[in-house]
C-alpha positions as a printed Julia matrix, in Angstrom:
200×3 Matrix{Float64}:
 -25.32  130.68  -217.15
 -27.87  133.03  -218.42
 -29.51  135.77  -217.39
 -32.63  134.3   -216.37
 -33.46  133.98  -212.57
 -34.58  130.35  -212.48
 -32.38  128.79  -215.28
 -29.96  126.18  -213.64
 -27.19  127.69  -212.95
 -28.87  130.12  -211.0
 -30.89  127.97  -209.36
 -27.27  126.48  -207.96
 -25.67  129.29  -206.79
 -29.04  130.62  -204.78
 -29.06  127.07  -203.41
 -24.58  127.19  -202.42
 -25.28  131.03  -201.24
 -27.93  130.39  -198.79
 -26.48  126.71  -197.43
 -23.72  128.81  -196.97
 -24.85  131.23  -195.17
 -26.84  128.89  -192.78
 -23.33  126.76  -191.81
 -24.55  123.38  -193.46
 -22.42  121.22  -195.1
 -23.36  119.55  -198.33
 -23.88  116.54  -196.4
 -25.87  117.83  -193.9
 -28.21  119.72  -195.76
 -28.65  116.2   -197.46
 -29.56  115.06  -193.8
 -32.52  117.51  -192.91
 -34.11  117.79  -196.57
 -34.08  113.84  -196.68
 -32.01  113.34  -200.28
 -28.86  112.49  -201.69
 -25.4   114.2   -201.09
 -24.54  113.74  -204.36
 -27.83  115.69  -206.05
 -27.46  118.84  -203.67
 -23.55  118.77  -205.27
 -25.0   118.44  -208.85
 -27.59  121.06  -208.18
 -24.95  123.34  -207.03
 -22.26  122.97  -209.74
 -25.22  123.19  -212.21
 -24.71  119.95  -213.98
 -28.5   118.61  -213.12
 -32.34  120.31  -213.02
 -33.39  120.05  -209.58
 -37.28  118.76  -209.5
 -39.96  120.35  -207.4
 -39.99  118.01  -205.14
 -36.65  118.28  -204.58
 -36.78  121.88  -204.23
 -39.59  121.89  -201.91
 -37.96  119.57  -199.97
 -34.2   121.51  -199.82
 -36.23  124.69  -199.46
 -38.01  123.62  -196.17
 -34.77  122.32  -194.92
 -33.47  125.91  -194.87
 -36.36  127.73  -193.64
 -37.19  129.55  -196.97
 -40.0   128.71  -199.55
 -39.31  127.76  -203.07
 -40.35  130.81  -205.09
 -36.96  131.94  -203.58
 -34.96  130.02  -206.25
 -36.6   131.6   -208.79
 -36.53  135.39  -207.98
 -34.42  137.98  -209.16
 -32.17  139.39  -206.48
 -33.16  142.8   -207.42
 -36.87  141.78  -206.51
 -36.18  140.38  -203.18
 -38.04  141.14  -200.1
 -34.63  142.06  -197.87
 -31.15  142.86  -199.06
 -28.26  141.31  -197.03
 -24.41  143.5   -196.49
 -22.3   141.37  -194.64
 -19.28  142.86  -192.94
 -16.94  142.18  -195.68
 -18.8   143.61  -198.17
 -19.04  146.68  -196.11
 -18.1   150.07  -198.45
 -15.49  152.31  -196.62
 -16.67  156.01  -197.01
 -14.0   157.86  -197.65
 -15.31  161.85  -197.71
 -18.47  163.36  -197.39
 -20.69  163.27  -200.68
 -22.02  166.4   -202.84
 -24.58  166.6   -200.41
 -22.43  165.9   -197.11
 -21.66  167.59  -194.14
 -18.07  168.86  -194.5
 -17.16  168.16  -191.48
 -16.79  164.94  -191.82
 -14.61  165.27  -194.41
 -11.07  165.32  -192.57
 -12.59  162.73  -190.0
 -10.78  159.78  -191.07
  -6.99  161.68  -190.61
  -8.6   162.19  -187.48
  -9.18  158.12  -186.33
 -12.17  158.0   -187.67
 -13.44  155.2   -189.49
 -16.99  155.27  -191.47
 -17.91  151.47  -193.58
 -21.71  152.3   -195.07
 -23.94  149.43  -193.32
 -26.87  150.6   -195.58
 -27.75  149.27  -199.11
 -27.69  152.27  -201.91
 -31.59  150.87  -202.79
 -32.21  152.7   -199.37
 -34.43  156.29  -200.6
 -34.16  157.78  -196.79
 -32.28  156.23  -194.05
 -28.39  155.7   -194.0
 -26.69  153.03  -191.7
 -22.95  153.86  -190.78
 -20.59  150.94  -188.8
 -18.62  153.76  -187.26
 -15.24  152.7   -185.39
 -13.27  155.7   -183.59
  -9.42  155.14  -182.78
  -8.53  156.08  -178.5
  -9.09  159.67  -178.19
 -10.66  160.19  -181.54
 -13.81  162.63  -181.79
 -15.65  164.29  -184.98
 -13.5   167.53  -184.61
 -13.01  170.14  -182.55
 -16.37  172.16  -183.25
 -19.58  171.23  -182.91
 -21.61  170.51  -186.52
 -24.98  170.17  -187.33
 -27.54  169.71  -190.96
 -30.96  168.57  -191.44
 -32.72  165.49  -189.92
 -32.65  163.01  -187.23
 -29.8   160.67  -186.09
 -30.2   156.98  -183.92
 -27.19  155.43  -182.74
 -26.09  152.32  -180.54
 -22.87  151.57  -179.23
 -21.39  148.36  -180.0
 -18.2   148.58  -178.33
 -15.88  151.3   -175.98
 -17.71  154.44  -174.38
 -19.0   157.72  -176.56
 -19.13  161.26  -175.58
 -21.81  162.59  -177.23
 -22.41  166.49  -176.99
 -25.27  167.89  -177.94
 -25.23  171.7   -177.7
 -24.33  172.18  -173.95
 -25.71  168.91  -173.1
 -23.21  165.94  -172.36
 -24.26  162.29  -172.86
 -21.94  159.3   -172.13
 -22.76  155.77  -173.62
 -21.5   152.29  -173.55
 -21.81  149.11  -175.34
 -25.61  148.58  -175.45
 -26.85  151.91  -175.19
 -28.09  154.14  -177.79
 -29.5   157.89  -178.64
 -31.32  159.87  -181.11
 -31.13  163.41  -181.47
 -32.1   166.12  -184.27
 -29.64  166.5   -186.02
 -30.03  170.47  -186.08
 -28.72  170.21  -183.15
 -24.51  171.07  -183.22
 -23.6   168.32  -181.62
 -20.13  166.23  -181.01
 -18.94  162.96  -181.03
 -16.18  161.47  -178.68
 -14.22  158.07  -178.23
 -13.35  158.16  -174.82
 -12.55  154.77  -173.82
  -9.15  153.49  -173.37
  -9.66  151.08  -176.67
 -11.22  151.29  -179.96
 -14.95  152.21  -179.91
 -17.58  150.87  -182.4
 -21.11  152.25  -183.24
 -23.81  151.53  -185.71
 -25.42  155.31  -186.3
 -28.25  155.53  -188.79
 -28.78  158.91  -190.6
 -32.17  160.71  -192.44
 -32.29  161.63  -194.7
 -28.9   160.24  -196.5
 -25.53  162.23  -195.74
 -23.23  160.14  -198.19
């Protein structure tokens, strides 16, 4: 394979990644774009040059256009993290808030939800053991903060204000103010919380 966006090879994988990702078979992929079985699986492995037809045809089957076989990933419109590919953050960066350092001893768990192509907004997949929090003390830095819950019940403090959220319900606060962060459910809790500017 080389390193050029539309040679065949690429052309393959683009074609197995996004099949893939939509659930279809080989087979029934063939179905809704109206060709062979085998050419989709010779496409794929590389071992043939789609034509345009077949292209535009495969293409329409999966709700894309063709000029998507032949761009660069980098130059893509949207970029995709699925939940495997998740990165765990471990500690705060050089430009972190330190305490969040210590968080994950403390039943905290942080996976970055956000792509590092991202110049101002952060995404965090935040899940907090029973009875974990942020700390004892109230923190607070620069910016804003959104957040939904996904699963459990939150305490959120903010300064001597006391918000409690479940699955569905969401906040956003400035993040000057100290504010506090609680799992008080009886079972794990889950949150997607999206920071600006970038804390990790």
């Amino acid at each position: 394979m080389t390193d050029d966006p539309a040679d065949v090879g690429s052309i393959g994988d683009r074609l197995r990644a996004l099949r893939t990702e939509h659930g279809y078979s080989i087979r029934a992929l063939a179905e809704r774009a109206e060709i062979s079985s085998s050419v989709i699986s010779e496409v794929e492995r590389g071992k043939t040059e789609p034509s345009i037809s077949t292209l535009k045809r495969v293409a329409a089957a999966l709700g894309t256009s063709i000029t998507y076989f032949f761009t660069a990933p980098s130059q893509m419109n949207g970029h995709v993290i699925r939940a495997k590919e998740r990165v765990t953050i471990s500690s705060a960066g050089d430009n972190g808030h330190e305490a969040r350092t210590s968080m994950q001893a403390q039943g905290v768990h942080f996976e970055l939800a956000s792509p590092n192509e991202s110049e101002v907004l952060e995404a965090i997949f935040g899940r907090y053991e029973i009875g974990a929090s942020t700390g004892d003390e109230l923190y607070s830095h620069e910016g804003e903060e959104w957040a939904m819950v996904l699963k459990g019940r939150f305490k959120i403090t903010l300064a001597d204000e006391v918000y409690f959220l479940n699955p569905g319900d969401s906040i956003w606060f400035q993040s000057t103010t100290p504010h506090k962060i609680e799992n008080v459910a009886n079972e794990v809790s889950e949150y997607i919380w999206i920071d600006t500017p970038k804390s990790f």
